[in-house]
N, C-alpha and C positions, 0 to 999 in steps of 0.2 A: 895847507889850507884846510879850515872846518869843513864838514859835508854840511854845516848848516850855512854857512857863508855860499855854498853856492847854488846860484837860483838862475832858472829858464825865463827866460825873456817872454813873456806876453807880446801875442800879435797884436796889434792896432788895428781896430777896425777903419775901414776905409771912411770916409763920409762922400755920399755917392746922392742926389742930389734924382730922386728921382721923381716922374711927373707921372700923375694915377692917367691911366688912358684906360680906354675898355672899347677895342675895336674889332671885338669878336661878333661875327655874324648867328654863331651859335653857342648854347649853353654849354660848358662843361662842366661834368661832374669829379666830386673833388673827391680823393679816396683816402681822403685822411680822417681818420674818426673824429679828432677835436682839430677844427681850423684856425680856431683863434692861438693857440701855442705856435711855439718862435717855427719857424723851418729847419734852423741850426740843432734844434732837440729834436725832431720830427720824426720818427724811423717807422711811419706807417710809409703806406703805399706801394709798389709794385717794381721791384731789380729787375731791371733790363740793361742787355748790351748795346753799345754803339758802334758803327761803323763808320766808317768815310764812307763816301760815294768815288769809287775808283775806276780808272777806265775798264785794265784789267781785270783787278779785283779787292774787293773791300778790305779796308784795313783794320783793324781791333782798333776800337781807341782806349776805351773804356766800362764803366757797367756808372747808370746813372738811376735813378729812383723816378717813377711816374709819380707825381702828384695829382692832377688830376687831367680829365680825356673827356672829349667829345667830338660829336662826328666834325668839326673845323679843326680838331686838334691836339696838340697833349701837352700838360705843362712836365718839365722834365727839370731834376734836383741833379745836379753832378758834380765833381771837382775839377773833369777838364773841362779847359777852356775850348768854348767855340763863338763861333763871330756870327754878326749878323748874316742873314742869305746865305748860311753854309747851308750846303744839303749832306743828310746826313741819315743814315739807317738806323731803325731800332728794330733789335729781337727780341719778339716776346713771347717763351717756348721757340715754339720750329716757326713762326711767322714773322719775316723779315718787313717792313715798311718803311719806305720815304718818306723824309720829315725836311722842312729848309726852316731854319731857327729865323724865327718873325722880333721876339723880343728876348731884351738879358737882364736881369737884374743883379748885381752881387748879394749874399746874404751873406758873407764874411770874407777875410785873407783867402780862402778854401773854396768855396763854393758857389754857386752861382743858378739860379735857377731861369732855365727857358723854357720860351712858350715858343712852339712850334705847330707849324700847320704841315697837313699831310698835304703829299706832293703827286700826282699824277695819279693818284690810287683808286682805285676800284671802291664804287660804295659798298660791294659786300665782305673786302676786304678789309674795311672797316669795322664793320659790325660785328664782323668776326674777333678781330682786338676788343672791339666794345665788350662782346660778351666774353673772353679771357679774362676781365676786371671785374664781372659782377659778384663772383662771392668775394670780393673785399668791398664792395657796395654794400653790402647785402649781411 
């Protein structure tokens, strides 16, 4: 067989049927230079790891991209899968934070972007992640 007869399969995008809600109590800021481009081209914003929340001890799941954060929250870009009401750690440098995933959206076969709210956390340890994101504000 020809190497030009053979060809990779195209993923199908899903059709996912979603409904615009905005039930955030606060502003977040978005750290992507230009917003209006797809998410799937996106490669601004801020790598971070995830964790589980473990009894014993946290598990690595992944590394997911912040898009954008505010004191209610952070939206977060990744390829693994996580479900509603998971609670779930993000490291940002040496600062670990509680997050339980509020909302999901698919952006393709691959990825999926959440919106999570921070969970039991300290106002100053927020502010602290707040100010870890400003020179990409900025």
């Amino acid at each position: 067989m020809s190497k030009l007869k053979i060809f990779a399969r195209a993923e199908r995008r899903k059709k996912v049927k979603v409904e615009p809600q905005n039930n955030r109590q606060h502003i977040r800021v978005s750290l992507r230079k230009k917003t209006d481009d797809s998410l799937v081209l996106a490669c601004d914003g801020i790598t971070v790891t995830i964790y589980s929340n473990g009894w014993w001890r946290s598990k690595k799941l992944g590394i997911a991209n912040i898009k954008d954060i505010g004191i209610g929250g952070i939206g977060l870009l990744t390829s693994v899968h996580l479900k509603l009401d998971q609670k779930i750690r993000v490291q940002l440098q040496e600062q670990l934070i509680s997050v339980k995933i509020s909302r999901a959206w698919p952006i393709n076969n691959k990825l999926n972007f959440y919106g999570a709210c921070w969970l039991n956390v300290d106002e100053h340890e927020v502010i602290a992640m707040l100010n870890k994101t400003r020179h990409v504000r900025f």
